[in-house]
Biotite code that builds the C-alpha atoms (Angstrom):
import biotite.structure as struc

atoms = struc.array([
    struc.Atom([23.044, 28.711, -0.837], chain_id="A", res_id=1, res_name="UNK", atom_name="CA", element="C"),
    struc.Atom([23.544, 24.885, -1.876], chain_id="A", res_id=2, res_name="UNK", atom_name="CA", element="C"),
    struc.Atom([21.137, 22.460, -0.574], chain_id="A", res_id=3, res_name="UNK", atom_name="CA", element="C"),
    struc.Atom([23.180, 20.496, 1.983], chain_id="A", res_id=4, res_name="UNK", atom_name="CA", element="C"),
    struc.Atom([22.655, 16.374, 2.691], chain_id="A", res_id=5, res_name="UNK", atom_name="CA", element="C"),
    struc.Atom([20.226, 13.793, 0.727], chain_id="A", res_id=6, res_name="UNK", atom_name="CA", element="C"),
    struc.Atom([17.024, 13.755, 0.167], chain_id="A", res_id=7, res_name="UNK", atom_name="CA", element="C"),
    struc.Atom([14.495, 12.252, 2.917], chain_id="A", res_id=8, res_name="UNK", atom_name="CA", element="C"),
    struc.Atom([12.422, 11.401, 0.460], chain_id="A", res_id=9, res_name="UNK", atom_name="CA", element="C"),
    struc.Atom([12.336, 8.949, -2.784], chain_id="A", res_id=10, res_name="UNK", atom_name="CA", element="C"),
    struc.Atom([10.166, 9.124, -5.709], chain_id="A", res_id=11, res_name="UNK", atom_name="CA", element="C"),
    struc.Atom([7.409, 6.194, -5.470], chain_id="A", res_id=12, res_name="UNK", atom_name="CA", element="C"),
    struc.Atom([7.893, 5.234, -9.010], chain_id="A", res_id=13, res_name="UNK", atom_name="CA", element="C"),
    struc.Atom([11.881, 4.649, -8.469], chain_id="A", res_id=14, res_name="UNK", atom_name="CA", element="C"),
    struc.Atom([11.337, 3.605, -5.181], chain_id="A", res_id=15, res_name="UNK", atom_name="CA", element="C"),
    struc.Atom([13.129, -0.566, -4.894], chain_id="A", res_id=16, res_name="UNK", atom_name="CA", element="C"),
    struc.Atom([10.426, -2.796, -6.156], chain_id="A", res_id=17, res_name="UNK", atom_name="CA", element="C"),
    struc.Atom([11.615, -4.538, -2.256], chain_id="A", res_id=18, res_name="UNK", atom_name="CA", element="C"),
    struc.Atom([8.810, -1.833, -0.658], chain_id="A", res_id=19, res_name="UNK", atom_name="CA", element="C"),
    struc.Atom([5.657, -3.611, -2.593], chain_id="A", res_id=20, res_name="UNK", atom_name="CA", element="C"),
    struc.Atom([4.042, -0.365, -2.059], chain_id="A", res_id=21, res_name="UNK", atom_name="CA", element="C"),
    struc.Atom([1.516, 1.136, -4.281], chain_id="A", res_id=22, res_name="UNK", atom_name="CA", element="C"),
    struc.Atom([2.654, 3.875, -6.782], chain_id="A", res_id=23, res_name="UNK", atom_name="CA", element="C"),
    struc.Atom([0.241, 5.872, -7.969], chain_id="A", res_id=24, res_name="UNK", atom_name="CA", element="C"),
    struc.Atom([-1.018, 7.247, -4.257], chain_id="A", res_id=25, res_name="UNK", atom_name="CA", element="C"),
    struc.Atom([1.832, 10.094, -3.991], chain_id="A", res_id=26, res_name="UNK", atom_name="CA", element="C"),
    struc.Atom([4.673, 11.038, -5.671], chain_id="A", res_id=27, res_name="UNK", atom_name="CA", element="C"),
    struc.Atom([6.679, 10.671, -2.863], chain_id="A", res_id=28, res_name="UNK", atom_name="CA", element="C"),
    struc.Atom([7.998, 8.111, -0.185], chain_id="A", res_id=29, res_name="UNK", atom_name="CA", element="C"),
    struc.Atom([9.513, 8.281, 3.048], chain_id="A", res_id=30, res_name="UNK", atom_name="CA", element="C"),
    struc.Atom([13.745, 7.556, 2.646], chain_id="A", res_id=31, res_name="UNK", atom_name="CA", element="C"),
    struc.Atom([14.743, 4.943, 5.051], chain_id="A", res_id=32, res_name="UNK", atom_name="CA", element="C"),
    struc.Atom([17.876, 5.939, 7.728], chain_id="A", res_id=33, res_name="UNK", atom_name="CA", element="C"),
    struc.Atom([20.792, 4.117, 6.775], chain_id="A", res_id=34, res_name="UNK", atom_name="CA", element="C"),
    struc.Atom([22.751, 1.466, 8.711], chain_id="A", res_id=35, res_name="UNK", atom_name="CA", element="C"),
    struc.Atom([20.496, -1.722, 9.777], chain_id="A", res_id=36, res_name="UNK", atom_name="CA", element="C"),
    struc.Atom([19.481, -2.506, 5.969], chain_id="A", res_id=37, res_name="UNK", atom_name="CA", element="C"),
    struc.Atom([20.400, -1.392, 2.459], chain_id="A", res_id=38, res_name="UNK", atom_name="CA", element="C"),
    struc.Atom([17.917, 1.024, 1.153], chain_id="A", res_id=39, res_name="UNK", atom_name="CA", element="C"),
    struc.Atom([16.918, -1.476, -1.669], chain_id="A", res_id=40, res_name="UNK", atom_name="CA", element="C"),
    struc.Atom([15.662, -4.389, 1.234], chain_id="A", res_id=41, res_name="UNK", atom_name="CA", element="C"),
    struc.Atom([14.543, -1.550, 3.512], chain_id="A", res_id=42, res_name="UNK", atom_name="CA", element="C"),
    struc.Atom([11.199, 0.609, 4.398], chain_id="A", res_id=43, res_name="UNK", atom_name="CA", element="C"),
    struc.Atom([10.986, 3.447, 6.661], chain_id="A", res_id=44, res_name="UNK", atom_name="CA", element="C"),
    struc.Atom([8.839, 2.088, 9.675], chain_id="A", res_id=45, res_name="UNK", atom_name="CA", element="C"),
    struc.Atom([6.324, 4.916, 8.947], chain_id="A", res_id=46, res_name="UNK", atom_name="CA", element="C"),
    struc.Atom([5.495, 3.731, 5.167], chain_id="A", res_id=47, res_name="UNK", atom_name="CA", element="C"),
    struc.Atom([5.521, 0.102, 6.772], chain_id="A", res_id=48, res_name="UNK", atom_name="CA", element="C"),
    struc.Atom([2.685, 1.352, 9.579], chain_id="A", res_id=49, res_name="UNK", atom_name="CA", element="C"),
    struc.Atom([0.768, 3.420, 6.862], chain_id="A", res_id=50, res_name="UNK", atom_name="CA", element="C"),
    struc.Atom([0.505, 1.334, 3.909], chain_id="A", res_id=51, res_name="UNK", atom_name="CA", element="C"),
    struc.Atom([1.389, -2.430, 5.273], chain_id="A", res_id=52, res_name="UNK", atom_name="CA", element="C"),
    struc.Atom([-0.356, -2.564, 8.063], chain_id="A", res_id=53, res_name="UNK", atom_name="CA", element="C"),
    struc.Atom([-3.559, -0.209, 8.138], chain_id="A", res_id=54, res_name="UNK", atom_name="CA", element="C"),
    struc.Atom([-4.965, 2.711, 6.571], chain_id="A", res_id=55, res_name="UNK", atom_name="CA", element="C"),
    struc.Atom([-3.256, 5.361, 8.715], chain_id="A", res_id=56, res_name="UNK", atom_name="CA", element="C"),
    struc.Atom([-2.982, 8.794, 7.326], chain_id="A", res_id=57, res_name="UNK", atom_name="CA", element="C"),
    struc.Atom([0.870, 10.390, 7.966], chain_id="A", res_id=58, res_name="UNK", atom_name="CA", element="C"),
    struc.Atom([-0.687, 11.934, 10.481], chain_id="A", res_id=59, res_name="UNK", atom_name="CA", element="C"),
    struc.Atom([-1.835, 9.094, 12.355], chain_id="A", res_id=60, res_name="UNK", atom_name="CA", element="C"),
    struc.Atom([1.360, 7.309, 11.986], chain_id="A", res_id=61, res_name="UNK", atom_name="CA", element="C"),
    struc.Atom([3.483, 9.765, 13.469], chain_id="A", res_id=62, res_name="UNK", atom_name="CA", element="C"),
    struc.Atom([1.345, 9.865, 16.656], chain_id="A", res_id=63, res_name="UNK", atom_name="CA", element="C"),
    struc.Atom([1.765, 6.071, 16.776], chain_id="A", res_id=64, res_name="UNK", atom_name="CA", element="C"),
    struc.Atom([5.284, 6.455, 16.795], chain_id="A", res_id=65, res_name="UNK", atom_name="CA", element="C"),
    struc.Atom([5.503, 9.582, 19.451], chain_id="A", res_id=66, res_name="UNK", atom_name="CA", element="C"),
    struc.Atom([3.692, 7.507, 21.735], chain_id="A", res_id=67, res_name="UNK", atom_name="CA", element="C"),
    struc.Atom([6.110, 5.040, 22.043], chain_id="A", res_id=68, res_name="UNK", atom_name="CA", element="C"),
    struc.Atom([3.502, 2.397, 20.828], chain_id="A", res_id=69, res_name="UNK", atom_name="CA", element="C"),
    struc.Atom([5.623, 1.102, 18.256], chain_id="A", res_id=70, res_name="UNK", atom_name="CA", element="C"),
    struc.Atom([8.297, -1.411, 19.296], chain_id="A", res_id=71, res_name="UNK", atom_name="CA", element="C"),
    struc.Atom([11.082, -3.429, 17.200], chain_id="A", res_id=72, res_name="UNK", atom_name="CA", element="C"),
    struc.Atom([12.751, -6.230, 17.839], chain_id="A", res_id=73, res_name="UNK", atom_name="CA", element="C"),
    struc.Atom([12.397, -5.584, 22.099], chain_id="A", res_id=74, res_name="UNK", atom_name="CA", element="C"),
    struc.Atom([12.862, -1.733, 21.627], chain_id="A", res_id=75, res_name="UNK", atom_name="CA", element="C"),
    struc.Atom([10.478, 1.125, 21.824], chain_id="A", res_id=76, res_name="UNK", atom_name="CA", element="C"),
    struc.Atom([11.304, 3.007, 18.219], chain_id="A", res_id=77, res_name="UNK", atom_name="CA", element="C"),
    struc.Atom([10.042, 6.606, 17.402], chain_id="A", res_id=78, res_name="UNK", atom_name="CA", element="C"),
    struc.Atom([11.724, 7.323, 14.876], chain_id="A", res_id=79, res_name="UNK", atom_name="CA", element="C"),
    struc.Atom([8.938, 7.279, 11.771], chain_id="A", res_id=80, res_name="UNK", atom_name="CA", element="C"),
    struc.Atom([12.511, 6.633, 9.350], chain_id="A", res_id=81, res_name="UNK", atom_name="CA", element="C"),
    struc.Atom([13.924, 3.831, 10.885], chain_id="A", res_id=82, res_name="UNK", atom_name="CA", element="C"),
    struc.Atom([14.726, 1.371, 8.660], chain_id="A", res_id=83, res_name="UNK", atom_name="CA", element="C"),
    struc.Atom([12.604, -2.216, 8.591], chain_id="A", res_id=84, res_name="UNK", atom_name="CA", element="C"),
    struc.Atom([13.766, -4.969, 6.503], chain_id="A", res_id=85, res_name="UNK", atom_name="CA", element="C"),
    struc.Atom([14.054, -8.647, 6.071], chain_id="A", res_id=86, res_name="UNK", atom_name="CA", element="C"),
    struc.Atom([13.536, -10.730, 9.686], chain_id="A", res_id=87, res_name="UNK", atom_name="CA", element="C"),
    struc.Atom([12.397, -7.300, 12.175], chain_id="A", res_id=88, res_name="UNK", atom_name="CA", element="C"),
    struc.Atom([9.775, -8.690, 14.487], chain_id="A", res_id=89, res_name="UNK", atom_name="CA", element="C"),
    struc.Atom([7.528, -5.458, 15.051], chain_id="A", res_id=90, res_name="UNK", atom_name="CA", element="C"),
    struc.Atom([4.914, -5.085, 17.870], chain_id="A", res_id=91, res_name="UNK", atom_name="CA", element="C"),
    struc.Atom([1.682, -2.643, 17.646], chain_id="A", res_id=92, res_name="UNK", atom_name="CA", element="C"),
    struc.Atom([0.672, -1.715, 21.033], chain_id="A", res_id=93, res_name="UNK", atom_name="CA", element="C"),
    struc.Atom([-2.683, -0.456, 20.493], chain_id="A", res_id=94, res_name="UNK", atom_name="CA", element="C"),
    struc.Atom([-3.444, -3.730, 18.360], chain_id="A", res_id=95, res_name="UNK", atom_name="CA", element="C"),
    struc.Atom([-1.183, -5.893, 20.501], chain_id="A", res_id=96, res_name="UNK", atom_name="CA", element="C"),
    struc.Atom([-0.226, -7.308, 17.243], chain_id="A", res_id=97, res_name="UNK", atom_name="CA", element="C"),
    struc.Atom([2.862, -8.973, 16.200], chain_id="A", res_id=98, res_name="UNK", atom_name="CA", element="C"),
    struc.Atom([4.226, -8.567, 13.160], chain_id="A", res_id=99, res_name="UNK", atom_name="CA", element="C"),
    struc.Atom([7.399, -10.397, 11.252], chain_id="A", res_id=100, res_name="UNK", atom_name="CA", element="C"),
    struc.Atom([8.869, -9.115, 8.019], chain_id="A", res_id=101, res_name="UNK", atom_name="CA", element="C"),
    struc.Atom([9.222, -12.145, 5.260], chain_id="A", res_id=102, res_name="UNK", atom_name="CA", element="C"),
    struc.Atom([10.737, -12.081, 1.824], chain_id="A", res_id=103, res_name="UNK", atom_name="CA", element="C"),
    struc.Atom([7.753, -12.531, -1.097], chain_id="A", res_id=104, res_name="UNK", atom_name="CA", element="C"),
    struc.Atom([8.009, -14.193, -4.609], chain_id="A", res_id=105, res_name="UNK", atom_name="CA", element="C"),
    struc.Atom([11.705, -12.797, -5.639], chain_id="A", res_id=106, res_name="UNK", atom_name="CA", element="C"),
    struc.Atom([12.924, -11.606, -2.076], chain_id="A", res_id=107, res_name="UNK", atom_name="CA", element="C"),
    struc.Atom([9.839, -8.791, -1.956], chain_id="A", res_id=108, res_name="UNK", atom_name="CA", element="C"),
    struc.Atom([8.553, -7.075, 1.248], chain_id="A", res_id=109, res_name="UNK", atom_name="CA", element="C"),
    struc.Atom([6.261, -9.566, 2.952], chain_id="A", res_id=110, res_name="UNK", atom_name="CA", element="C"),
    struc.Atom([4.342, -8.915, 6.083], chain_id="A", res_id=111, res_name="UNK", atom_name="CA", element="C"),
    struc.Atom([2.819, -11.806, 8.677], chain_id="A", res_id=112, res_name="UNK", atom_name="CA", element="C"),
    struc.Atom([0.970, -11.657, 11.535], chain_id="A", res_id=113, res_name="UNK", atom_name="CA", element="C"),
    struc.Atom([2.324, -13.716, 14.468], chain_id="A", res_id=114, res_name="UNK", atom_name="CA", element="C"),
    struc.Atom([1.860, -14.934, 18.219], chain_id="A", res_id=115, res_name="UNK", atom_name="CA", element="C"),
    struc.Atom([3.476, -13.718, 21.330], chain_id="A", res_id=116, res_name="UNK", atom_name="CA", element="C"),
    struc.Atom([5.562, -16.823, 21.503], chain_id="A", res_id=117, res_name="UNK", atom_name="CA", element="C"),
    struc.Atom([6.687, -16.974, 18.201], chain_id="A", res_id=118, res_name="UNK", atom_name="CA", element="C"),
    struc.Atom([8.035, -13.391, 18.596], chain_id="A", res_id=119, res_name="UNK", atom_name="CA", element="C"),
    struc.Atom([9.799, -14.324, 21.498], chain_id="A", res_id=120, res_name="UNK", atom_name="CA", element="C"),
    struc.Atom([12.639, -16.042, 19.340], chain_id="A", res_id=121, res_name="UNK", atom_name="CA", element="C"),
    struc.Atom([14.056, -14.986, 15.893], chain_id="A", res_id=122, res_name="UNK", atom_name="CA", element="C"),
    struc.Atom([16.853, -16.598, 13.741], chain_id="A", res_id=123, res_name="UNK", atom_name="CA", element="C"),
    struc.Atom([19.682, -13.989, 12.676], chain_id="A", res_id=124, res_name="UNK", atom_name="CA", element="C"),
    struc.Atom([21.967, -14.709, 10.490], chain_id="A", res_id=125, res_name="UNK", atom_name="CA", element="C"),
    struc.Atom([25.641, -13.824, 11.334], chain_id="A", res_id=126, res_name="UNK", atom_name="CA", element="C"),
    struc.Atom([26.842, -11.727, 8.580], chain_id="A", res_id=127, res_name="UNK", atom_name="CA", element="C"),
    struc.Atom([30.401, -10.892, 10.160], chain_id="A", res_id=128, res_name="UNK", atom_name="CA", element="C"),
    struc.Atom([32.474, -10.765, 13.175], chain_id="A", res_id=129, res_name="UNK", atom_name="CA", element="C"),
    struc.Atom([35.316, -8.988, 15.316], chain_id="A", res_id=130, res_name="UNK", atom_name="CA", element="C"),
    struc.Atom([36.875, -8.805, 18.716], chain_id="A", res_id=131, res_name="UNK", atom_name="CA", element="C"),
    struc.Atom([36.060, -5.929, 21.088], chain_id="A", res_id=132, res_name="UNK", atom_name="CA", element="C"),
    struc.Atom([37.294, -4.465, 23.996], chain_id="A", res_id=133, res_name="UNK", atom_name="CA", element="C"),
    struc.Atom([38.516, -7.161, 26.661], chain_id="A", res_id=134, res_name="UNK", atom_name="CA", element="C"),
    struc.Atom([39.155, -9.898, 23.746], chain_id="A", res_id=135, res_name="UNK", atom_name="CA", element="C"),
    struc.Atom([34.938, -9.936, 23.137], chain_id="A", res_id=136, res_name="UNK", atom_name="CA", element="C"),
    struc.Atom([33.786, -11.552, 20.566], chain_id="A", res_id=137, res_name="UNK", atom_name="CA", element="C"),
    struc.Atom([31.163, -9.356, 18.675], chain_id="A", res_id=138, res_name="UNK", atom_name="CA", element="C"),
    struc.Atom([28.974, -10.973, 16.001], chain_id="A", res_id=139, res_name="UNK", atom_name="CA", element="C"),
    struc.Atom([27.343, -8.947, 13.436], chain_id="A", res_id=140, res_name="UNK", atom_name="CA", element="C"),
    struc.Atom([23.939, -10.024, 12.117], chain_id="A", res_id=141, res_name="UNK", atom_name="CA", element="C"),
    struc.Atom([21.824, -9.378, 9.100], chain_id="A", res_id=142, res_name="UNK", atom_name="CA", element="C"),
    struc.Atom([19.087, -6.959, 10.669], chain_id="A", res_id=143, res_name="UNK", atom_name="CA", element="C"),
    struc.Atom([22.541, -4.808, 11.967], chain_id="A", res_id=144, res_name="UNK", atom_name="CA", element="C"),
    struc.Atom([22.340, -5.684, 15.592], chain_id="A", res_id=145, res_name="UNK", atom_name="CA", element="C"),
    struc.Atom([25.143, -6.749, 17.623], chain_id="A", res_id=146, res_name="UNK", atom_name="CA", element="C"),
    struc.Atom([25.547, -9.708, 19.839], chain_id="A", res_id=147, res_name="UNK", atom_name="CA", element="C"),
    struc.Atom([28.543, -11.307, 21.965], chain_id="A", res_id=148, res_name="UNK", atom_name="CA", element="C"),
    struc.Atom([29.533, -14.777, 20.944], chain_id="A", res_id=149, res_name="UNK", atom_name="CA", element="C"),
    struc.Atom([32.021, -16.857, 20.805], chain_id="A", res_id=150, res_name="UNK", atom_name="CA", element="C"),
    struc.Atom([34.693, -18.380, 18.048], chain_id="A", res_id=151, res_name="UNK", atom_name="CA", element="C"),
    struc.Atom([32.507, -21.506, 17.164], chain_id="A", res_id=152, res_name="UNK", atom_name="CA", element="C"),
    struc.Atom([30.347, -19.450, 15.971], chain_id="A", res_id=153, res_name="UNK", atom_name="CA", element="C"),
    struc.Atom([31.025, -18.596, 12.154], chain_id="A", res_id=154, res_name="UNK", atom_name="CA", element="C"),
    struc.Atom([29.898, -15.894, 9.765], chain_id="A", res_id=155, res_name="UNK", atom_name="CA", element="C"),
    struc.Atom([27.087, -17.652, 7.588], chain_id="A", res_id=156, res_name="UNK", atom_name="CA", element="C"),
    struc.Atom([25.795, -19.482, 10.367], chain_id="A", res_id=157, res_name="UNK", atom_name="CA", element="C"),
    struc.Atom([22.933, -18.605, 11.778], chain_id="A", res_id=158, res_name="UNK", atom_name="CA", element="C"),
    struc.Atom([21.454, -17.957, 15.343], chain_id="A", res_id=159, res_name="UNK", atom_name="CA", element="C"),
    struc.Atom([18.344, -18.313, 17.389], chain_id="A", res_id=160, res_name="UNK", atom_name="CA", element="C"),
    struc.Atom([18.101, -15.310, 19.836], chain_id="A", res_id=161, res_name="UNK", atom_name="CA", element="C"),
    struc.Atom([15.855, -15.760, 22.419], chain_id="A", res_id=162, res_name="UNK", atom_name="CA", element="C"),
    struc.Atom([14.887, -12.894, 25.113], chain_id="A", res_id=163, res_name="UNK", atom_name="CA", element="C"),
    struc.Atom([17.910, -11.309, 23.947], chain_id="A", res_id=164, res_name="UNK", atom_name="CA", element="C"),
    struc.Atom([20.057, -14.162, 24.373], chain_id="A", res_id=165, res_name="UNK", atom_name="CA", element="C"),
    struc.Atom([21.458, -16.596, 22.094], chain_id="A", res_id=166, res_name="UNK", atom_name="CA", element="C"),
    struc.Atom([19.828, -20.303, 22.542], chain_id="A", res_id=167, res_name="UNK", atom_name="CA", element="C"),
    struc.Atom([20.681, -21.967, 19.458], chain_id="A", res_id=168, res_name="UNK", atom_name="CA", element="C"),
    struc.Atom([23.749, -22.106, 16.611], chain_id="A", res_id=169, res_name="UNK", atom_name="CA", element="C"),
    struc.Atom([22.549, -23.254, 13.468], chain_id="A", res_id=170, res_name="UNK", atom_name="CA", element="C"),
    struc.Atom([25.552, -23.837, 11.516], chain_id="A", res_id=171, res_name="UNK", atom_name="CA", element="C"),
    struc.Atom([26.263, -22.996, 7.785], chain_id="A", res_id=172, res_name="UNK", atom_name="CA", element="C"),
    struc.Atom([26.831, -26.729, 6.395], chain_id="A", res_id=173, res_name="UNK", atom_name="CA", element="C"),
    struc.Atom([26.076, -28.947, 3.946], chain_id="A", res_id=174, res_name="UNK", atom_name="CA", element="C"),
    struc.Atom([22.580, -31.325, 4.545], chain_id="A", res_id=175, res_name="UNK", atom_name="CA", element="C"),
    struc.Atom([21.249, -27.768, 6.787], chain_id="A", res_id=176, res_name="UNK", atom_name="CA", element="C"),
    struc.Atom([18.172, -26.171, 5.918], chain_id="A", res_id=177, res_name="UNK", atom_name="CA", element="C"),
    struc.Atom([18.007, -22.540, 4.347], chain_id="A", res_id=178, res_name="UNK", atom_name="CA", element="C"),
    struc.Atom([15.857, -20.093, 3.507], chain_id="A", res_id=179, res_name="UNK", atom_name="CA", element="C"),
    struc.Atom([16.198, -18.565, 0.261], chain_id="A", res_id=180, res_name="UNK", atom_name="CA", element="C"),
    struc.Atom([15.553, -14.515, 1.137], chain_id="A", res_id=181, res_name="UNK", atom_name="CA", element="C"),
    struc.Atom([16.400, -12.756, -1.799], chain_id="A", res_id=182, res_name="UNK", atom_name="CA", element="C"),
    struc.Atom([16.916, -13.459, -5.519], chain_id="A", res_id=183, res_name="UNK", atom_name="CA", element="C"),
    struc.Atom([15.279, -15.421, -8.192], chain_id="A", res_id=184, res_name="UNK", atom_name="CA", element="C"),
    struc.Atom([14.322, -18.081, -5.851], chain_id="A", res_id=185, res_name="UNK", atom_name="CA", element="C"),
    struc.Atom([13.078, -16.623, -3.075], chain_id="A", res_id=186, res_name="UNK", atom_name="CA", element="C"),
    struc.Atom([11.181, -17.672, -0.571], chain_id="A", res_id=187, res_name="UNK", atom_name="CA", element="C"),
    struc.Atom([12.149, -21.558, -1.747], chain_id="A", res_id=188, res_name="UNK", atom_name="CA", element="C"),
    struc.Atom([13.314, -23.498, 1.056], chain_id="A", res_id=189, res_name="UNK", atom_name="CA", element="C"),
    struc.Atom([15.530, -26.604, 0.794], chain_id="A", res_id=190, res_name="UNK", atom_name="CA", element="C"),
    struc.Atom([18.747, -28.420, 1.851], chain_id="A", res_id=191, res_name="UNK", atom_name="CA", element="C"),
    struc.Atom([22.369, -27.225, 1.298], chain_id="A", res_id=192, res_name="UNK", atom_name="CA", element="C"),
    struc.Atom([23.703, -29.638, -0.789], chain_id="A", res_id=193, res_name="UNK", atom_name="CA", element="C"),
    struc.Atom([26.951, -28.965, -1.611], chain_id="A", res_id=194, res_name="UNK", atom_name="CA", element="C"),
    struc.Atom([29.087, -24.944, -0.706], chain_id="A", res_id=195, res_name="UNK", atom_name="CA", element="C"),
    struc.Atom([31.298, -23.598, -3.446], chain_id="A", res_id=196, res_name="UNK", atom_name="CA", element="C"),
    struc.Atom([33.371, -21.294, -1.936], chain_id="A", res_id=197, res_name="UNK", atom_name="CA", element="C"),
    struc.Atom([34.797, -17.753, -3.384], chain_id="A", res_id=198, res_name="UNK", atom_name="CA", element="C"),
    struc.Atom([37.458, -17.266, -5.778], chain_id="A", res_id=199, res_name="UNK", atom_name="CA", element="C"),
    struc.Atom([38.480, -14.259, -7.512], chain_id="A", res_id=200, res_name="UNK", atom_name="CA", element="C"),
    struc.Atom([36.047, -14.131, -10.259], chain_id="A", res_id=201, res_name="UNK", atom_name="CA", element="C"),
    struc.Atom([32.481, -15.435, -8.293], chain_id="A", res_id=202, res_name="UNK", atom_name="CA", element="C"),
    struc.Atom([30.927, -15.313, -5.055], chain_id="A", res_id=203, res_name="UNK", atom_name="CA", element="C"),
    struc.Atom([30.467, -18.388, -2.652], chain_id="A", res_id=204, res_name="UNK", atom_name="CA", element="C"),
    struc.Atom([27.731, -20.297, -4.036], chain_id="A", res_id=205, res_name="UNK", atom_name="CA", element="C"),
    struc.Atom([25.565, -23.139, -3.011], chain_id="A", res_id=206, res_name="UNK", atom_name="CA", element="C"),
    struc.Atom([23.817, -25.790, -4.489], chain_id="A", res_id=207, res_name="UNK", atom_name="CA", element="C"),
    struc.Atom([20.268, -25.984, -3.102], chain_id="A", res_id=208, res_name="UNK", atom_name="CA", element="C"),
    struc.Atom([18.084, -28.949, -3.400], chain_id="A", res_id=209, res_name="UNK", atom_name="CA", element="C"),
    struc.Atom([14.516, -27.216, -2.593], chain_id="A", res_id=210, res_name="UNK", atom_name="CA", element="C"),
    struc.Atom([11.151, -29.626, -0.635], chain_id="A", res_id=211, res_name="UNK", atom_name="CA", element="C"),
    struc.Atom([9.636, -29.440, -4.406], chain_id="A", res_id=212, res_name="UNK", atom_name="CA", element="C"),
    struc.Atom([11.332, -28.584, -7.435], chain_id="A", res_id=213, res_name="UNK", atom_name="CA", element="C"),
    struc.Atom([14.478, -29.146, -9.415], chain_id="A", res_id=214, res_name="UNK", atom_name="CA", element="C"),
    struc.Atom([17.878, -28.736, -7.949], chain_id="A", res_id=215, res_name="UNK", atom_name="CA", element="C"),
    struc.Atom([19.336, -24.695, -7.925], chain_id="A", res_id=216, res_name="UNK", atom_name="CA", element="C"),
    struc.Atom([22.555, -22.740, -7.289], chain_id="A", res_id=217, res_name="UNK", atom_name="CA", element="C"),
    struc.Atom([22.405, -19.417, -5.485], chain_id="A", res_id=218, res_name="UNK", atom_name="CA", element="C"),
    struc.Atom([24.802, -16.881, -4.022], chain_id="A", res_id=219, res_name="UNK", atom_name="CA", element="C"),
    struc.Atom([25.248, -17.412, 0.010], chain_id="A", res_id=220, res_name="UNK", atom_name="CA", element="C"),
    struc.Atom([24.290, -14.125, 0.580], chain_id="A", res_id=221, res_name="UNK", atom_name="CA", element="C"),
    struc.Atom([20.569, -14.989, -0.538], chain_id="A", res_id=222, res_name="UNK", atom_name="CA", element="C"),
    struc.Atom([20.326, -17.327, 2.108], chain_id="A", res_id=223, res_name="UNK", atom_name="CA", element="C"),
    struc.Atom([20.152, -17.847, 5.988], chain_id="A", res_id=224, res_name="UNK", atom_name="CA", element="C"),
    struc.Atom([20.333, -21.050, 7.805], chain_id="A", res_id=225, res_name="UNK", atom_name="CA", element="C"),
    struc.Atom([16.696, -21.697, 9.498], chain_id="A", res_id=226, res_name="UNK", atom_name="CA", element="C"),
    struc.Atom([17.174, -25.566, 10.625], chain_id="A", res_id=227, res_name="UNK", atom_name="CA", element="C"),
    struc.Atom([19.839, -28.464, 11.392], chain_id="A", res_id=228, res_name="UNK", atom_name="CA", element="C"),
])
């Protein structure tokens, strides 16, 4: 009989150089769910608790997670594949440690440790949008949450959620500041200087002038809006 659905697993040595995980300790990794990030920017939240943020054997991860000590962005997860990527806010009860995921030199997985309050709010970037049930308007953002909103607020811009609520539009313009996530350039930080938008050969592109350095074009995609 044929083997039926994908493999949970991915070998450590073809695993996306995103993870930043050593190689050489298994041959195997833990295969992110789908959905919330792409497997190349993602890491299953048990590889993330065993090998970014302690010394946990599998073992001691997975009762972690059974215990419901493991929360992301507001939400008890126990699921050891869910999928943590670029701006998740994760809190370890038994630590009572915050944790945010950042993007490294070239838009790598990077871990910091943060305070209560500054996990309280979180900028999302709004990555598309569409009209539910009642006329709603439903804004997608880039960690695959859902949010109501309204039609002043644009894909590309970005917002700040606070306590599950939305306290702050940043909008995608030129003279706002951006974070460079992924790419070459990442984690640079800068002003948008000019947008070039889409045609049928090239992406939207924008011209980035970063706080030290020489002037730089990137995709939009590789960026989200983090200040007027």
């Amino acid at each position: 009989m044929s083997k039926k659905g994908g493999s949970g697993h991915v070998k450590r040595l073809a695993a996306s150089k995103y993870l930043k995980i050593n190689r050489k300790v298994s041959k195997f990794v833990t295969k992110p769910n789908p959905g919330r990030h792409s497997l190349e920017e993602s890491i299953a939240l048990i590889t993330f608790i065993k090998e970014r943020l302690s010394n946990m054997t599998a073992r001691e991860a997975k009762k972690v997670l059974k215990s419901g000590s493991v929360v992301v962005n507001g939400k008890v997860v126990k699921d050891q594949k869910f999928p943590i990527g670029f701006g998740d806010i994760i809190y370890i009860k038994p630590e009572n440690a915050y944790y945010r995921v950042t993007a490294g030199k070239y838009g790598v997985f990077g871990v910091e440790k943060i305070n209560e309050d500054e996990a309280k709010k979180n900028i999302l970037k709004v990555v598309g949008k569409y009209t539910a049930k009642k006329g709603k308007i439903m804004l997608r953002l880039h960690n695959g949450s859902t949010i109501e909103g309204n039609n002043d607020i644009k894909v590309n811009d970005s917002i700040v959620l606070a306590n599950g609520k939305i306290e702050k539009v940043l909008k995608f313009e030129e003279g706002a500041k951006c974070l460079v996530y992924k790419g070459i350039h990442a984690p640079e930080a800068g002003r948008i200087e000019k947008i070039n938008k889409s045609n049928m050969l090239m992406d939207s592109t924008v011209e980035i002038k970063p706080e030290k350095g020489e002037r730089f074009i990137t995709t939009v995609s590789n960026i989200i809006v983090i200040g007027a």
